[in-house]
C-alpha positions, 0 to 999 in steps of 0.5 A: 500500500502506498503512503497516498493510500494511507494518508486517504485511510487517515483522512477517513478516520479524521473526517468521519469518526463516526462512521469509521467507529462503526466500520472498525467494529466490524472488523476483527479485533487484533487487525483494528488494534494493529491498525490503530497503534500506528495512528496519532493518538489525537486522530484515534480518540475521537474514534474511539469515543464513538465506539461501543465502550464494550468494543473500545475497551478490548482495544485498550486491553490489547494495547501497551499501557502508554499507547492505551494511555495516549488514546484515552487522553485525546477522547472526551472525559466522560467517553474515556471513563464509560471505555474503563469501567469495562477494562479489568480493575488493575489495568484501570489503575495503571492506565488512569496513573500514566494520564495527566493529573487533571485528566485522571482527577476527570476520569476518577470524578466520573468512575465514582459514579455508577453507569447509570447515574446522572453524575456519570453522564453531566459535563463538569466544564462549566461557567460559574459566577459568584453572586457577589461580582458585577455584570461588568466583572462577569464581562471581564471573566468571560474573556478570561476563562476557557470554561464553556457556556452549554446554550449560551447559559451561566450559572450562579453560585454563592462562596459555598457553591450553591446554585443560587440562579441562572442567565443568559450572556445576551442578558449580561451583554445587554446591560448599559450599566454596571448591576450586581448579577443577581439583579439580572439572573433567574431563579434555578429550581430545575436541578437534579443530583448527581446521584440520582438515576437517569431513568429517574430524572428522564421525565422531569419537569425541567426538560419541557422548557430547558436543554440541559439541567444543573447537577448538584451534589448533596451539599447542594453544591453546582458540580455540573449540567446534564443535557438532554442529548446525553440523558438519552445516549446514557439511558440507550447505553444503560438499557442496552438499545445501542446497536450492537456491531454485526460481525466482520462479516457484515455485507449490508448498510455501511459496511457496504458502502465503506467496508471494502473501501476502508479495507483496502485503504487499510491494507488488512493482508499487506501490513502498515510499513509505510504508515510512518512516513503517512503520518508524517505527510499528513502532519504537514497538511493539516 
């Protein structure tokens, strides 16, 4: 196989995770492994996070710890976590020690809650306010944080981290003058705990008005949101309705369509000896 031909096979993974996740997963598990070690970490993680965490984690078991590690960092923290809870106890610990600190202080946050709890599933990322700064303050550390809004909402808490409300950015961007931000937020009772369990909390009132929903420990403290899109994919994954993959020998949907292509890309019979020189190539072009 060419270089050209691997730079195409890396593209595909680079361009369409999704669809390569479930094209690998019909393919045998020791070829996809073999092939998947001769790829940057920053192109296989996106993969995998769209992987069945079951399937993902018998990757990671056949990989060596720092390349497994590698993988795991480069995927979102929650996909990371719902890939290791499948892993054996002791490979968990030696992955999760050869992580970043702050990566693995993500990933033992969400492993300390079951799979099917609302704490494994929230987005710990967020933007807070504090209940005592200003709108022009609020401003002002908006443009110095890399924490995200999740629907153009901003939480506020008191110095203990209790919710106390909520507001839109347009209401801080609206503001002529400089006001307290608990004179222009919401009042925040749609909460859930983190604790609780996604079937419990698919019907709560919240979600008729509302995308996504803060999370609070039992101190009441703000530790996160909860979309909507993520209840669902949890309650999918819990309760088992995720498609299982149909076996190396698929011939229908996209393994028709992608599957003898993706084959050849990936050169199955021949081996990976000019994968090297591919990625080098496709480093330069990004």
């Amino acid at each position: 196989m060419t270089a050209n031909s691997n730079i195409l096979a890396l593209t595909f993974l680079q361009s369409r995770p999704e669809k390569a996740a479930e094209i690998l997963e019909q393919m045998d598990l020791q070829i996809v492994t073999n092939f998947l070690r001769e790829v940057p970490h920053t192109i296989v993680g996106p993969v995998m996070a769209f992987m069945l965490p079951q399937y993902a984690a018998r990757i990671v078991s056949l990989l060596d710890k720092d390349t497994a590690a590698s993988f795991l960092s480069a995927m979102n923290g929650r996909k990371a976590a719902s890939v290791l809870r499948y892993t054996e106890k002791k490979m968990r610990k030696a992955l999760m020690a050869k992580l970043p600190t702050k990566a693995g202080n993500l990933l033992g946050l969400f492993l300390g809650f079951a799979e099917d709890m609302v704490g494994a599933w929230m987005i710990p990322d967020i933007m807070l306010l504090p209940d005592d700064c200003t709108s022009r303050e609020a401003m002002q550390r908006f443009k110095n944080t890399d924490q995200h809004t999740h629907g153009g909402i901003v939480y506020v808490v008191n110095r203990d981290a209790q919710i106390q409300g909520s507001l839109h950015v347009s209401a801080l961007l609206r503001q002529s003058t400089d006001v307290p931000v608990s004179a222009i937020m919401q009042e925040e009772n749609a909460t859930v705990s983190a604790r609780a369990t996604l079937s419990s909390v698919q019907d709560h009132k919240g979600w008729e008005t509302k995308n996504t929903l803060p999370v609070v420990n039992k101190e009441k403290q703000l530790i996160g949101v909860l979309r909507h899109t993520d209840l669902h994919q949890g309650l999918q994954q819990v309760l088992g309705h995720i498609k299982q993959p149909s076996g190396s020998d698929a011939v229908t949907g996209l393994w028709e369509v992608y599957g003898t292509a993706l084959l050849a890309l990936f050169d199955v019979a021949g081996g990976f000896g000019t994968f090297d020189k591919a990625k080098n190539k496709q480093e330069k072009l990004l």
